[in-house]
N, C-alpha and C positions, 0 to 999 in steps of 0.2 A: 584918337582912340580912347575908347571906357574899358576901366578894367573893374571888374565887378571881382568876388570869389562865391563858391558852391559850399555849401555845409551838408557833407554827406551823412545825414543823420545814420544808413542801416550803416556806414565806416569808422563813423565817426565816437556813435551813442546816439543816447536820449538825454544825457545828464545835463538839467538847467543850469547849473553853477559854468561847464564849459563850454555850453551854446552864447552864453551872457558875455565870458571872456572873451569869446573867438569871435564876436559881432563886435565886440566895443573894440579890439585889437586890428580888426578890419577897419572900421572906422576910422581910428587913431592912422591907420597906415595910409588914408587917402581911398579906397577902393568905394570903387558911386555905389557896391549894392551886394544886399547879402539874398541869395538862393537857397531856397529848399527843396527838396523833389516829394513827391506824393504817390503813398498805395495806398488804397482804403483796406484791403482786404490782401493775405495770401494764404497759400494752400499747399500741400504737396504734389510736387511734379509742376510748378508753376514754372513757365520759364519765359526769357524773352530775347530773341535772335541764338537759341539754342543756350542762353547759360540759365542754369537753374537757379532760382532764387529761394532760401533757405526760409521757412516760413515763420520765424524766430525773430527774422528782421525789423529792425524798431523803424517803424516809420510814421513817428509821432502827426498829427494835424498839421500839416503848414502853415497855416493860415493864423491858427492858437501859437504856433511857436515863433510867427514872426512878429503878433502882437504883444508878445513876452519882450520881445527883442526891442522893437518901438520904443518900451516902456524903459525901455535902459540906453538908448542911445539919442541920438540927436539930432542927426545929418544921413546915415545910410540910408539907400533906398531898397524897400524889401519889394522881395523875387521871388516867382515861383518854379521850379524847375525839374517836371511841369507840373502842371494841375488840371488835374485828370476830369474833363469840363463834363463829361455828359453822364458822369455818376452824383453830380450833383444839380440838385433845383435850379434853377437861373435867377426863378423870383428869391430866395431867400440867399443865395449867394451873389446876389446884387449889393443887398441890403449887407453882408456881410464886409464884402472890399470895400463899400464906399464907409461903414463902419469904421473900420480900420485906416483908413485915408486921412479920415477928419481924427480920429485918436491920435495920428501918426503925425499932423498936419502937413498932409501931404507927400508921403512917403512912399503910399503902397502904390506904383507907377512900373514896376515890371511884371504886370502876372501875365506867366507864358503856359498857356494850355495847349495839351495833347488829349488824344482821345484813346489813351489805353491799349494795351497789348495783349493782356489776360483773358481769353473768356470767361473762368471762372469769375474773376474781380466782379464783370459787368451783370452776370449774373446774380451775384451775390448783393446787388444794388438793385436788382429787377429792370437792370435795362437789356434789352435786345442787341447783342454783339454787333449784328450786322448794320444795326442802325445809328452806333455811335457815333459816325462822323455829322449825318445829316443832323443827328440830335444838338451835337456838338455850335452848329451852323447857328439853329435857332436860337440857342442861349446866349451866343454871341450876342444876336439881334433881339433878343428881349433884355439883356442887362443892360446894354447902349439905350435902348428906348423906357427903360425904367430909371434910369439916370437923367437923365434929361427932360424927362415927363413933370411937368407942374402938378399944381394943386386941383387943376380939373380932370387928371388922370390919361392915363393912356391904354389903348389895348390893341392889343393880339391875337390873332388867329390861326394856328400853323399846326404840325402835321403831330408835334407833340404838344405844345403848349396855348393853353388858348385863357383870355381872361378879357374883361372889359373895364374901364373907368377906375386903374390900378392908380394908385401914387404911392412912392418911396422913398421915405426921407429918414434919415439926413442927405443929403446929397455929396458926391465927391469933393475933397478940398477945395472952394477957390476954381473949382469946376463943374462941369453938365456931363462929364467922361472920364473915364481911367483907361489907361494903353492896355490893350490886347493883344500881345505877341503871341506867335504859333511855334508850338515846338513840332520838333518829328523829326522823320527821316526819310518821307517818303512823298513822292510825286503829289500826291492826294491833299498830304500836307504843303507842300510850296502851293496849289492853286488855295486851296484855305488862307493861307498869309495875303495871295495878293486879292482876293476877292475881299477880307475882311478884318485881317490882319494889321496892327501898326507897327511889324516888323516879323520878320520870320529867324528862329533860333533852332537850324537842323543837328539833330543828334547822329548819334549810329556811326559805325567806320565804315562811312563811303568814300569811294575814288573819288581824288580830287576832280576828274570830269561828270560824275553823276553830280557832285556838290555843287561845282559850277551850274549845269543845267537846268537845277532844282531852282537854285537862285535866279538863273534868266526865265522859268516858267514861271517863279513868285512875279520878277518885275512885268513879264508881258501877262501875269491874268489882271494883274493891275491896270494896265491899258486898259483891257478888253471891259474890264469893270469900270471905266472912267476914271481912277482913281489915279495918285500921284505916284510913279514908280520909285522914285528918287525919298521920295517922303521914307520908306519902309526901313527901318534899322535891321542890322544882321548881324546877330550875334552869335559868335562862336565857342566853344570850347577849347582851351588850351591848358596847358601844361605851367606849374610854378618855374622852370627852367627854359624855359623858351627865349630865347634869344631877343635883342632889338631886332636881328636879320627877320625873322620866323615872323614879328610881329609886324613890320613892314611889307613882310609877304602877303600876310592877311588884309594890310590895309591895303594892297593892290587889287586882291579880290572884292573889293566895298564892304569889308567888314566893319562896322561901328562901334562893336564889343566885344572884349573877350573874356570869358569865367574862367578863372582857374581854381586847383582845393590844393591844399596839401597833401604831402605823400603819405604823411604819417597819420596815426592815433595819438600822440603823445602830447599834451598841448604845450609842452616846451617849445617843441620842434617844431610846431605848425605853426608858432608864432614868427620863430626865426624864419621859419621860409615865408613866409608875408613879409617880415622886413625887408629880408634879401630882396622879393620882387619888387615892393616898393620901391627900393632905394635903386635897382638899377632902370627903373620905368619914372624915374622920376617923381612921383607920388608922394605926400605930404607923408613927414619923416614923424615916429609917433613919439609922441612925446614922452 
């Protein structure tokens, strides 16, 4: 099992000085990878699965705050949790992960995208609500194929994006690719993971039987796509207090990963609860 942790920026702040502690204190504790989650945009009345989201909420860039992080640590690998794919370009957010890959050498290897819950947000980007997911699809398959494309270019032709004899460089670390995990919590999103996905990470408080089923529709769109079912990581969400039992549990379901945050605001406190998990998960003890 991978235990990664979440930096809840609207719970936690925006403040550089404890995003820096709380990544190098992860680090220090053994955890493969620090998460951040993404809104471009909120509003009033914004909400999602019925709780209202306060429009006040800091929810600094992900992308600029885990190259902050990069720049101070040494071994974590940075996460996104999630990143919100079809409010952004594909071509120029290509160019950006693989940017930060080679800054990072090699680091930025969990970015997990959803495709949003707000109409207003997608709006407020000019994109079409309804069409986020298909949008979502294509950026997939233009950042893969602008990774990997040489110096005689590659192009594209698709229902939003279209370009000819592109090339994008620098290219990923020491690669042609960077992992693509699918967040969500919904049917829609498990066939997204096994059609294109290199791991699926379900959110939401679903019954343990929808969970389950999400997961066996991620592995068999995977068949049906030729693809390797077994290949796909599943990472989960958990709790700083969760048991070795609870975590065994998960690893019966085929889970690979699991995020946890802290309970607190206090960075005394978040630290302790990181060691405490470390030390009873066995996790490099910080120095």
């Amino acid at each position: 099992m991978k235990f990664a942790t979440s930096y809840s920026t609207p719970f936690y702040g925006a403040d550089p000085d404890k995003l820096i502690a709380y990544a190098r204190h992860a680090e220090a504790c053994g955890f493969e990878a620090l998460y951040l989650p993404e809104h471009i945009a909120l509003y009033p009345g914004a909400q999602i699965r019925g709780m209202e989201l306060p429009p006040s909420l800091p929810y600094p860039d992900p992308l600029t705050c885990l190259t902050f992080v990069a720049a101070a640590t040494e071994r974590i690998l940075l996460g996104t949790g999630v990143l919100l794919l079809p409010y952004h370009h594909p071509v120029t957010l290509a160019k950006r992960l693989a940017t930060i890959d080679v800054l990072s050498k090699g680091r930025m290897r969990l970015l997990t995208i959803g495709v949003g819950a707000l109409p207003g947000e997608a709006q407020a980007v000019g994109v079409d609500y309804r069409t986020r997911g298909r949008r979502a699809d294509e950026a997939i398959q233009v950042m893969r194929l602008l990774w990997a494309g040489g110096e005689e270019g590659v192009s594209f032709h698709g229902e939003f994006f279209s370009f000819d004899d592109l090339s994008s460089f620098p290219k990923p670390f020491n690669a042609t690719d960077l992992p693509i995990h699918v967040g969500g919590s919904s049917r829609a999103a498990a066939r997204r993971a096994g059609r294109l996905g290199d791991g699926y990470f379900p959110g939401g408080a679903l019954a343990p039987a929808e969970r389950a089923a999400q997961m066996d529709l991620a592995r068999s769109t995977a068949v049906e796509a030729g693809r390797d079912p077994e290949a796909l990581e599943y990472t989960r969400f958990g709790s700083m207090d969760m048991s070795t039992e609870r975590v065994e549990a998960f690893a019966a379901q085929g889970v690979t990963r699991i995020v946890v945050g802290p309970t607190t605001t206090d960075p005394d406190e978040q630290r302790e609860e990181m060691t405490t998990f470390a030390t009873r998960f066995n996790l490099t003890t910080p120095k």
